[in-house]
N, C-alpha and C positions, 0 to 999 in steps of 0.2 A: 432860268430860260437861256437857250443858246439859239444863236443863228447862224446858219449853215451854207453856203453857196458851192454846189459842185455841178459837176455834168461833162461836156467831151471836147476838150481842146486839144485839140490834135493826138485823143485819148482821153479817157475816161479820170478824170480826177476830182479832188478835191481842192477848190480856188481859198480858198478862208485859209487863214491860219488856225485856228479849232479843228483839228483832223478828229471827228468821233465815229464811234462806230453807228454801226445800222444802216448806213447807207451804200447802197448798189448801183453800179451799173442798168439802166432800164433798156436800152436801144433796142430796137425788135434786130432782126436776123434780116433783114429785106425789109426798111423802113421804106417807106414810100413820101414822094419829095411835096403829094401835094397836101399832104399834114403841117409844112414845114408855118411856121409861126402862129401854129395854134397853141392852144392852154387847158391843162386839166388838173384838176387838187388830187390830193391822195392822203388817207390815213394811215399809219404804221405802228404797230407795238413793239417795244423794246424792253429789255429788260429795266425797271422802274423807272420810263418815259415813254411820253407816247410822241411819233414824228407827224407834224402838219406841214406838206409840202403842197407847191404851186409849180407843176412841170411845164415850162415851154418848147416848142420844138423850132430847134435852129439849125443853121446851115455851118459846119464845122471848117470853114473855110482852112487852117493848118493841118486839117485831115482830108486834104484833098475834097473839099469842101463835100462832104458826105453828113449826110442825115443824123443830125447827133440832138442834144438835149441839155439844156439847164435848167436846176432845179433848186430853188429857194425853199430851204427849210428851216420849222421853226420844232425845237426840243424843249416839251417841256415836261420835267419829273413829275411822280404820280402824285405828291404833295401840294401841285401847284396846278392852280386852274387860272382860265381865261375863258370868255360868251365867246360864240360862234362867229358871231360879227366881228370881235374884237383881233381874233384870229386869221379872219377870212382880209380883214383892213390893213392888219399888217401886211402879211403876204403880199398883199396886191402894191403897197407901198415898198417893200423891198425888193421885187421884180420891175417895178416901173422907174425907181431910179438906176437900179442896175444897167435894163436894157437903154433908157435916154443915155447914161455915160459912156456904156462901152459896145450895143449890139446898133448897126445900121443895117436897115432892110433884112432882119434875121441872121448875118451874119455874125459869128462869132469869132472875132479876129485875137491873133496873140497882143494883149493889154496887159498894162501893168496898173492892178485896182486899186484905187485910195479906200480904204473901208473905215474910214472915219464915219459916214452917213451910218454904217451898220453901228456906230457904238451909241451914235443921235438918237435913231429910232430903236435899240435894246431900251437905252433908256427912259425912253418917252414911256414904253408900256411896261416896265417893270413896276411901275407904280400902283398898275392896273393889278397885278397877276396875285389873285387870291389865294390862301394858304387854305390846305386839304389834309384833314389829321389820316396819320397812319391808320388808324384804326379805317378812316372811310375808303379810303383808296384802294382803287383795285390794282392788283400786279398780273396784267395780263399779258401777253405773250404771241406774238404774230407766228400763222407757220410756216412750211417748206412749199406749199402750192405757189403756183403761178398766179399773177395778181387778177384779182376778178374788178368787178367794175360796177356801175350804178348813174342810171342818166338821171338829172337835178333837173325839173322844169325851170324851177326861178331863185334867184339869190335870195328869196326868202324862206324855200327849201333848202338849200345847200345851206344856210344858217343853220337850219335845225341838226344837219348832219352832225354839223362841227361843236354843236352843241351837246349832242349827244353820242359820242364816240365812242362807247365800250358796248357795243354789237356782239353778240356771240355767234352771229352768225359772219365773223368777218374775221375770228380767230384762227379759220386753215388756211390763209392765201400772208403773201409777205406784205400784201398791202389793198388798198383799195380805193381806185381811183372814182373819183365824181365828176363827170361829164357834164355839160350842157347839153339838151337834150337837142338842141339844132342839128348837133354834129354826125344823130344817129341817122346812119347808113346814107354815110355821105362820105366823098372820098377825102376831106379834111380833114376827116374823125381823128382827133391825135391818136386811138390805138393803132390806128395806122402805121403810126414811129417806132411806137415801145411796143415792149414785152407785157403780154397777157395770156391769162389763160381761157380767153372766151367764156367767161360764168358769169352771167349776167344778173345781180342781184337786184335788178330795179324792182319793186314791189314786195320784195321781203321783207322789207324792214319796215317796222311800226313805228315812225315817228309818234303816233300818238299813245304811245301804248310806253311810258314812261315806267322806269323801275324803281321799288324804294328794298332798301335793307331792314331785315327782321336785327332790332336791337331788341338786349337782354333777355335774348330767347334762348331757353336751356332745357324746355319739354320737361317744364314743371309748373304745374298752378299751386296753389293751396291745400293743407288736407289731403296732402299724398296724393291728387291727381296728375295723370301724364296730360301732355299734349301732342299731337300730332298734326304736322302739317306736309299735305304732300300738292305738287303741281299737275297739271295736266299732262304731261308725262310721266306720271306716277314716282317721282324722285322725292324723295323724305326731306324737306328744308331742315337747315338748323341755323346756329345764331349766326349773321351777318350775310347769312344768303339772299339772294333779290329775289324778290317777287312781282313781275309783270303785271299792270293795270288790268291790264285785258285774261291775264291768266284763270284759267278755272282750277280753284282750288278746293280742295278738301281737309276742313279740321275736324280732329276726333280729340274728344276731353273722353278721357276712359280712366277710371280706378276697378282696382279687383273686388267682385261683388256689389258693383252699383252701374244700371243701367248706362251704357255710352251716351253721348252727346254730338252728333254728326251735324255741323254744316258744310253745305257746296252754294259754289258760288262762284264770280270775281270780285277785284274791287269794283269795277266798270259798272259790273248791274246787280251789286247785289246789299240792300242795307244791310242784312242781318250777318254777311260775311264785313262789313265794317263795320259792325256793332263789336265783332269781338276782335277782327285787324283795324288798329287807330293808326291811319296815318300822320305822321304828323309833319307841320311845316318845313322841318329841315329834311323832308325826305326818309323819315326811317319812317318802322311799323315798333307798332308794340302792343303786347299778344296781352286781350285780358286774361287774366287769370284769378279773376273773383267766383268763378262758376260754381253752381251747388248743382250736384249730380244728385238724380232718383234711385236711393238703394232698392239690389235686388232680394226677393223675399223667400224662403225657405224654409217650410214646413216640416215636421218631424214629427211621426208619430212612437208609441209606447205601447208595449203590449207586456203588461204586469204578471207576473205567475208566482204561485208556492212552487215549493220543491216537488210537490209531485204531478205539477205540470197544468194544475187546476188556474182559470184565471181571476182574476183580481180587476173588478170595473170601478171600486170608489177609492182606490190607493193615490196616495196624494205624492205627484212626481213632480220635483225642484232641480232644477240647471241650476248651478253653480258656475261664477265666475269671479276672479279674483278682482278683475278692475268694474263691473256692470254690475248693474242690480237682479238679485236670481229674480228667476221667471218661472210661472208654475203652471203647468200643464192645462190647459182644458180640452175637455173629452179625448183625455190622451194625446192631444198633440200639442207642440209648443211650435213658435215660430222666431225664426232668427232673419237678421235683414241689418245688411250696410256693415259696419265694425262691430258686431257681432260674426261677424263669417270668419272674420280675419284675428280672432282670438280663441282661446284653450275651454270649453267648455268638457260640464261631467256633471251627468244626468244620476240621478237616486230616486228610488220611490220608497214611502213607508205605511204602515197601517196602523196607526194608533203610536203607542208608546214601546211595542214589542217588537215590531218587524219591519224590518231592515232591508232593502238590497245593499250590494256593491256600488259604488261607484263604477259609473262607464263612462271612458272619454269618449265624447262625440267624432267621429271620421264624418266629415262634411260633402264626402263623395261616397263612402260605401254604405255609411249609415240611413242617406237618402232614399238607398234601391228597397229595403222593407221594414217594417217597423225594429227598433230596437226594442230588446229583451231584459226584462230585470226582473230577475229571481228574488224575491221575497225568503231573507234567513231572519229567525227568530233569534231578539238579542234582550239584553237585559242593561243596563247603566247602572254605576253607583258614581255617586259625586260624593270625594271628600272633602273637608270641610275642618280647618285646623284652627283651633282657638289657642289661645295664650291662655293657660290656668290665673294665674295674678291677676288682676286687676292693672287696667281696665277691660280685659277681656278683648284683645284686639285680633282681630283674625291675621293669621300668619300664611303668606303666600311662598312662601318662597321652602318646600321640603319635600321630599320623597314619599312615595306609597310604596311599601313591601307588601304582595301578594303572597301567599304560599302556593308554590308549586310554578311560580310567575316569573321570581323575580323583582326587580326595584323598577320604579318608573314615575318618570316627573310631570304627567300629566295626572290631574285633580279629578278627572274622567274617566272612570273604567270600564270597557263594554268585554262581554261573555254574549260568545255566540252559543252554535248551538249544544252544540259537542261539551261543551262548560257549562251547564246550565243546571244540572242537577249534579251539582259538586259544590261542597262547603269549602269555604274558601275561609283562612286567617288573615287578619289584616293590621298592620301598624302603619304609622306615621314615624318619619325622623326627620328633625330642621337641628341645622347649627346654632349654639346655643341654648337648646331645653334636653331635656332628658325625652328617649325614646315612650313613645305613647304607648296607653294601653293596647292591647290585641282584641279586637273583633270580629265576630264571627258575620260572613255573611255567604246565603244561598240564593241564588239569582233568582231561581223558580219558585223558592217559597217566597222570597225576600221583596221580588219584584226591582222596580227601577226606583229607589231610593238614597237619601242623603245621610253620610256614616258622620257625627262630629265627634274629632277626637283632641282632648283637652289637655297640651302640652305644657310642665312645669318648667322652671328656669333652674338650672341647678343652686343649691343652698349654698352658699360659698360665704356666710354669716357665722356659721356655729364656734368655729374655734374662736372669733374676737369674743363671742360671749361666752364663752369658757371661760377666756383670761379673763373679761371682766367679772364674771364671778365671783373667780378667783380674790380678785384685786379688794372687793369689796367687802368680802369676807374678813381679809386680813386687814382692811380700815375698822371692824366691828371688833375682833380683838386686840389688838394693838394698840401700844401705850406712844406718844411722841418719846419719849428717852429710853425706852426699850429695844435693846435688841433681840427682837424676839423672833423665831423660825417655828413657822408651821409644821406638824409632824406627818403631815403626806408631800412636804417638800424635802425630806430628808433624804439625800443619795441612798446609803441602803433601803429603804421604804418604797424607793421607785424599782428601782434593781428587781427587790424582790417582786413586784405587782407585775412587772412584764415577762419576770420568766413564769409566773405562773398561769394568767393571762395565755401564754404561747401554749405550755402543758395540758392548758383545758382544752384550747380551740383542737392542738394536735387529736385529743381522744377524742372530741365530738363527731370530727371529719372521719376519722378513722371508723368509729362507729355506725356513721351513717353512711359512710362507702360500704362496711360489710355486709349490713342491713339492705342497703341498694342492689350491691349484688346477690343477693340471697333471693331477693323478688324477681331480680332478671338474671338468673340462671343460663338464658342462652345467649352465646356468642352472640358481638355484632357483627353483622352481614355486610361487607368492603363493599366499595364499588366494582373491584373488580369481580369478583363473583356475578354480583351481578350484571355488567356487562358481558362475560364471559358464558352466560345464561342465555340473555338476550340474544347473543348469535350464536346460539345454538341452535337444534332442530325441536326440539321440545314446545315450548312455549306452552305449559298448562297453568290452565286461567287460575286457579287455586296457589299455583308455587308463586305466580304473577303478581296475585293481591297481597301476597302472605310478603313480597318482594317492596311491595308498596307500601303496607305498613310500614314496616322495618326501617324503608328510606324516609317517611314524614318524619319518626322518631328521632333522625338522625337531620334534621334540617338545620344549620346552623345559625339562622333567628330563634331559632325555640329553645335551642339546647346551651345558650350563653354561660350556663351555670353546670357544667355538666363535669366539669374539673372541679369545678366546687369553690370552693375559698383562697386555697392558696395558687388556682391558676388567676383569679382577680390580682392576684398581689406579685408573683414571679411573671408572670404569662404575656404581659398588659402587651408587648410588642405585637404580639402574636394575633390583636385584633387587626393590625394593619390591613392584613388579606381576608378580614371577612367578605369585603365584594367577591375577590376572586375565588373561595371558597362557596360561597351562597351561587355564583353562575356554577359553578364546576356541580352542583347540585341541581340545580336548576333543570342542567343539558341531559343529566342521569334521569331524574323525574319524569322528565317529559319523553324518553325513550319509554319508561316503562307506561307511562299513560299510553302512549304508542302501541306495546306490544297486548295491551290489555285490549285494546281495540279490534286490532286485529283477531285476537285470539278470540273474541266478541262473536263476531262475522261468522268466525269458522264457525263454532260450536252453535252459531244460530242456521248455518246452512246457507247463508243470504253472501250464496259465491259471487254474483253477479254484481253486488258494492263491492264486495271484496276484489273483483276483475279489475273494477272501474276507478276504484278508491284507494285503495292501498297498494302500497306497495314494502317489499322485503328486502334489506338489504345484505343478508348474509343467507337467504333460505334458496338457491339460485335458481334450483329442480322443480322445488313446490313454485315460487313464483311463477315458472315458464310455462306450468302446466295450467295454475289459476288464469293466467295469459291469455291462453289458448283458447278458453271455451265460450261458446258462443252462447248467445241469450238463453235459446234454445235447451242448449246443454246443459246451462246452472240450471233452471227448470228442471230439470231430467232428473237430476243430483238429489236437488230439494227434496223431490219427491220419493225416489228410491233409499234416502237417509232418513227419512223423517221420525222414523219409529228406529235407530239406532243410535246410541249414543257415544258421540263422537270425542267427550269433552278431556277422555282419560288417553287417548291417542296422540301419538308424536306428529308432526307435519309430514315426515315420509311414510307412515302407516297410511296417514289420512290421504296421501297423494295416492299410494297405490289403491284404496278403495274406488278414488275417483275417475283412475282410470279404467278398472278391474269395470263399474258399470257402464264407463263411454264403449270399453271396446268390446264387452258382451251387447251393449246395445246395437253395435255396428255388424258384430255377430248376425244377429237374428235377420238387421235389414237386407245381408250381404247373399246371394242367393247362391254365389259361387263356395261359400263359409258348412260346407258336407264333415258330416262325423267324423273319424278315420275308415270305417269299415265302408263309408260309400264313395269319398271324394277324394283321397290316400293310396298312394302306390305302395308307401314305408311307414310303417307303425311314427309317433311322434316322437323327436327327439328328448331327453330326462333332464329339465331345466331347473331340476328343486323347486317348482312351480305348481301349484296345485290351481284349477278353478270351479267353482261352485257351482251350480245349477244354474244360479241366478246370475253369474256372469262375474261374479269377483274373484280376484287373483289371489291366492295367499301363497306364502311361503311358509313351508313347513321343514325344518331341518337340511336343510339345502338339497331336499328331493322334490321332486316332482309325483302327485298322484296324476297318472292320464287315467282317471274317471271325467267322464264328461268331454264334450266337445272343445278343440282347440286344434288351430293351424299348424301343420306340419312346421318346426323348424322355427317359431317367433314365438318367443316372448310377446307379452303384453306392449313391453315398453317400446321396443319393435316394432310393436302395428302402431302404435299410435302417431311416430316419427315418421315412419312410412302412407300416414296419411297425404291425401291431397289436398292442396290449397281452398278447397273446398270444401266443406263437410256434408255431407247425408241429409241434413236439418234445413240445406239451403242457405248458411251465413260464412260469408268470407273471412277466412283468415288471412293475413295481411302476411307478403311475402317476405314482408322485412322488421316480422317480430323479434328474430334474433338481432338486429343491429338496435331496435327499439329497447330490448331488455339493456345491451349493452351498455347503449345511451344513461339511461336511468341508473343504473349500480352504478356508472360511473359519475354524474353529478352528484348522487350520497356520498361520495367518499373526500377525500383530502388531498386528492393528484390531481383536482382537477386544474387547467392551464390553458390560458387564454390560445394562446394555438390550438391546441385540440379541441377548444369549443367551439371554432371559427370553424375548424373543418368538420365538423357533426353537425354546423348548422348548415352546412351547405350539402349534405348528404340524407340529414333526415328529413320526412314528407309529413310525419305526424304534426299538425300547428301545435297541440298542444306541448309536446317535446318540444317544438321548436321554442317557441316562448320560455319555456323552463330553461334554456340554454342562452337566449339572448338577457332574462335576468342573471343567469351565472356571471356572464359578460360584463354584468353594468360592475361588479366587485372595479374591475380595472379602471373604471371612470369616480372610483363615489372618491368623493374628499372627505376625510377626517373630521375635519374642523370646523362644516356645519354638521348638527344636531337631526333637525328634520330631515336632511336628506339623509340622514342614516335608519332614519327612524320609520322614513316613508320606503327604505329599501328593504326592511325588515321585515316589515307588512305585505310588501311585494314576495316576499320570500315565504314568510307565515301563510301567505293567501294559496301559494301552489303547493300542488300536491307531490308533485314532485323532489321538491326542496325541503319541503317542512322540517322531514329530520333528515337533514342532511349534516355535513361538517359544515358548510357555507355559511348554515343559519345559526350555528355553533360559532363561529365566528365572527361573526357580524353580532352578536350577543353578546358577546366578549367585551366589542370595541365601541357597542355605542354609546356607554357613559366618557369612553376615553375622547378629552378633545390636542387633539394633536396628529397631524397628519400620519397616513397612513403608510407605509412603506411598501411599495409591491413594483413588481417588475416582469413587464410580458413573457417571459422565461421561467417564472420559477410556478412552483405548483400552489397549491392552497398551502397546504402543509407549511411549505419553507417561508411563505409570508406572515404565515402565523406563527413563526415561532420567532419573526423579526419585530414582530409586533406585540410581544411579550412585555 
């Protein structure tokens, strides 16, 4: 606390030796002299103090005795409080010994002050003045206005002023004086003297309308709930702001997916807004934050089908979640409500023990708008089941399943969808430390959903000590203690000779039964390369396909461990190192030709329209574009104009030219403008080596052309059909951007593919389903190595589209998901160059 004495002797100064700042000049411009010995308080902000002055007006007798002012102030910092009374009693005792010592009849004459009394009375109330922690104090700030004003009926109003001094409505003026109300509109009125700016605040200010501070308010309850508080001027409080008695406020308790919680009110009238604002003794608030909110609820219905679109009303549908307990369906709908909204659910239906959907993640806004859909695929389970051959027979967790035609995999669950289900499939077990199991046969369809147990031995690693002890014992039964006697199969030449002959037998056995072996198998083995080099060919006949397929089980490297025979068991042994990577390099071949067997299925069944929809070709580019093209309508058309021709001894491009040979005779017939030559022809037709039928099919015959029969001056077939409109005949749209659609597709099959380039094809293609197939191309650049499941759940992501299936991606991603060690890849390089860093 500082005390301050200044005002205007013979000029405007400061009397004290305490020169601080904040203090002004007040004189008005034209003081008027009958103000002269009247009195008026004033409040001031400063930076961290606020000024409590008692202005008098006096007669400046060293200034030509002119209308001037002194002014007793008291300073005190914003740490430090003093009661309104205690404030108002100084004052009034630091002006009244002042003016008794040195003012007569308002004159203010040049004196020389003793301010000892000033150090008497600092310290009388220094004892008084109570400490205000940083945290409570406000740092408030006076402004650049003219000082406004405020008339006090009685000293026990003007108490409360000074009592309560941090006014926000007193923060634009440099100060603000407090009047007795006697003086209003009388010519004493000390504004009379001084400067003001005529703003008369009497009645704005709420003495009773006290403020408290929001402590530990941070717009958080429990339970992830927000909080909100805003005031009657709709401003958003936060921690350590004041909140007005008399203010109307508004709190909101809100979390995502659970009903709000709105009260209004003030503290003045309202219990239930001080049920949840506590005020308390020392003037703060503290916000409850124990509220329970009413979760919002949301419904979700299921609409179950087979494949062929038929629906399904008693299929039993389960929500899945990883941290809640599943929830299952009644009469097709489930319902979610409160922290369910706000977690990962995935919906599946099945019917019995055979049929299956997909899993679907829940979208909690798009899923809402109509029921979700789940397709019913028929599937089959086998659960393996590994025992320990010895005794005690303890079941062994911990080893591999080899499929044939699969694959290795460390799940004890195997499901065969549909596509796999009338296929016999071989099966082993392998765990570290027993010798590999026997092989069994299992067929889904006959076999149904069953348990395989296979009975794993430990290897013998006993026999040679009970050789020597044989040995040993033998030679106890003839042997003397003082003889030196040697056994005659322990004799150096005796063994010599046993091993070279021993080796001479096994050589001619092996020998004999290699010639013998080849004598029965007479035909070459069939490489992979051939047969990849098949595969993308134009041919694909189902016959050379299966004959392709034999040939590769025969050559499976689980089957065939003995296929060197005896002495690759004994020279070779390193050379199992790379059985994994042999058995996938098998694997990726297999599964092409299951691939092209399928395809080649479709064709020869005429059923274009799966073939449209389902497959796709990755080195066939012509036939693909054109299977592409045709509309519902169209495969219809095919089916039935092929139906009694047999198509199965045909290449892809014979078979492409039949199907267009009856599209564009059929466009023939509709086209009214489509005249013989002799009625619709100015010029005989041009010689294409083109021939077409009656019935509207194109063939080629020695690179001439017959013109029998009707055909457009000057086009080939292949011609009309390019030259079609986006539109066809039949009423079904062709989609304008088939070709960047083809593009797309060949290019996720292949091994160039590059996180740049997928980024710009998903921002260019419309197809969802393409799109999807490119956003999982994408995730390759996100998956980590070094967990399992997420490789294992990318693969399935990948196995599940159609797009991908046989791709290189899934070729690679097959490679690496028994490898655990991170993955090496770089936004730059192609598929190709990361898999061969990943080698």
């Amino acid at each position: 606390m500082e005390i301050v004495i200044h005002g205007t002797k013979g000029g405007r100064k400061i009397f004290t030796s305490n020169k601080l700042s904040g203090l002004f000049d007040v004189t008005s411009d034209s003081p008027k002299t009958s103000a002269i010995g009247q009195s008026a308080y004033a409040i001031r902000f400063i930076s961290n103090s606020t000024i409590f002055s008692k202005y008098k007006i006096i007669r400046d007798v060293r200034g030509d005795k002119r209308t001037g002012f002194i002014a007793f102030s008291i300073f005190l910092s914003k740490n430090e409080k003093l009661s309104g009374s205690e404030i108002i009693a100084l004052l009034d005792k630091v002006s009244g010994e002042y003016c008794q010592k040195y003012i007569i009849e308002n004159n203010l004459n040049e004196v020389n002050e003793d301010w000892t009394f000033l150090e008497l009375l600092s310290n009388e109330y220094k004892n008084k003045i109570g400490k205000v922690s940083i945290e409570e104090s406000e740092n408030i700030q006076s402004g650049d206005l003219d000082d406004a004003f405020i008339y006090f009926f009685n000293n026990s109003e003007l108490h409360k002023y000074f009592d309560q001094p941090n006014q926000e409505e007193y923060i634009p003026y440099r100060q603000v004086y407090l009047i007795n109300k006697e003086f209003k509109d009388k010519s004493e009125n000390p504004l009379n003297a001084i400067r003001n700016s005529g703003v008369d605040l009497t009645g704005q200010i709420d003495l009773e309308n006290p403020s408290y501070k929001l402590r530990e308010f941070h717009g958080n309850a429990k339970n992830g709930v927000s909080i909100t508080i805003k005031n009657s001027k709709g401003r958003q409080l936060n921690n350590k702001d004041k909140i007005f008695r008399k203010d109307e406020l508004t709190v909101v308790y809100s979390k995502k997916n659970y009903k709000e919680k709105k009260i209004f009110g003030s503290l003045l009238n309202s219990e239930e807004i001080r049920n949840f604002l506590n005020v308390s003794t020392d003037n703060k608030i503290d916000v409850f934050k124990e509220v329970e909110l009413e979760s919002e609820v949301k419904t979700f219905s299921f609409e179950v089908v087979k494949k062929d679109g038929s629906r399904v009303m008693d299929a039993v549908i389960t929500c899945k979640n990883n941290y809640q307990p599943e929830k299952q369906a009644l009469n097709n709908q489930v319902d979610f409500s409160g922290e369910d909204l706000n977690e990962k659910w995935s919906a599946s239906a099945k019917i019995g023990d055979n049929f299956f959907s997909n899993s679907h993640i829940i979208d909690f806004e798009k899923d809402s708008l109509s029921p979700i859909k789940l397709i019913l695929n028929e599937k089959r389970k086998v659960k393996i089941i590994a025992i320990q051959e010895e005794e005690p027979k303890e079941p062994i967790y911990n080893f591999k399943v080899w499929i044939q035609g699969r694959g290795y995999s460390n799940e004890n669950e195997i499901e065969f969808e549909e596509n796999e289900l009338n296929i016999s499939y071989n099966i082993n077990v392998k765990s570290d430390g027993y010798e590999d199991s026997e092989v069994k046969s299992y067929h889904p369809l006959n076999d149904g959903n069953k348990s395989l147990y296979f009975h794993l031995k430990k290897p013998d690693t006993s026999i040679g000590s009970k050789y020597k002890n044989n040995i040993e014992n033998e030679i106890d039964l003839v042997s003397n203690e003082n003889e030196d006697y040697t056994i005659w199969y322990q004799k150096p030449k005796f063994i010599i000779f046993s091993v070279v002959s021993v080796l001479i037998l096994s050589i001619g056995i092996w020998g004999l039964s290699h010639y013998v072996g080849k004598q029965e198998n007479p035909e070459e083995k069939i490489t992979a390369e051939i047969i990849n080099e098949y595969l993308e060919g134009d041919a694909l006949i189902l016959s050379k396909l299966i004959t392709y397929k034999a040939n590769w089980e025969m050559q499976n490297p689980q089957n065939n461990t003995n296929d060197e025979g005896f002495w690759s068991s004994i020279f070779h042994n390193d050379e199992n190192q790379n059985s994994f990577e042999e058995t996938d390099n098998w694997n990726q071949i297999s599964d092409s030709i299951v691939s092209a067997i399928t395809k080649r299925e479709l064709i020869d069944k005429k059923d274009f329209e799966k073939l449209r929809e389902e497959v796709h070709f990755n080195n066939q580019e012509s036939f693909e574009k054109t299977i592409h093209n045709l509309s519902k309508t169209k495969c219809k058309l095919l089916k039935e104009k092929l139906k009694d021709i047999d198509i199965s001894s045909l290449s892809l491009p014979e078979i492409e030219s039949k199907i267009k040979g009856i599209i564009d005779g059929q466009e023939s017939k509709q086209s009214s403008t489509d005249l013989p030559f002799d009625q619709g022809s100015k010029s005989p037709p041009k010689d294409t080596g083109q021939k077409q039928s009656s019935e509207g099919v194109t063939t080629v015959i020695a690179g001439k052309k017959d013109n029998k029969g009707p055909q457009k001056t000057g086009e080939n077939t292949i011609g009309t059909s390019e030259r079609k409109a986006h539109t066809d005949n039949d009423g079904n749209s062709a989609s304008p951007s088939s070709d960047i659609s083809l593009e797309i597709k060949k290019y996720l099959k292949g091994d160039e593919i590059k996180k740049i380039k997928l980024e710009e094809y998903k921002n260019t293609v419309s197809d969802p389903k393409i799109k999807e197939s490119i956003l999982i191309a994408l995730k390759l650049w996100e998956l980590d190595g070094k967990d399992p499941k997420k490789k294992k759940d990318y693969l399935n992501q990948i196995e599940n589209n159609r797009y991908l299936i046989d791709s290189k991606l899934n070729q690679f991603v097959k490679k690496i998901i028994n490898k655990d060690e991170t993955i090496k890849k770089n936004n730059m390089k192609t598929l190709k160059e990361i898999s061969n860093e990943n080698n």
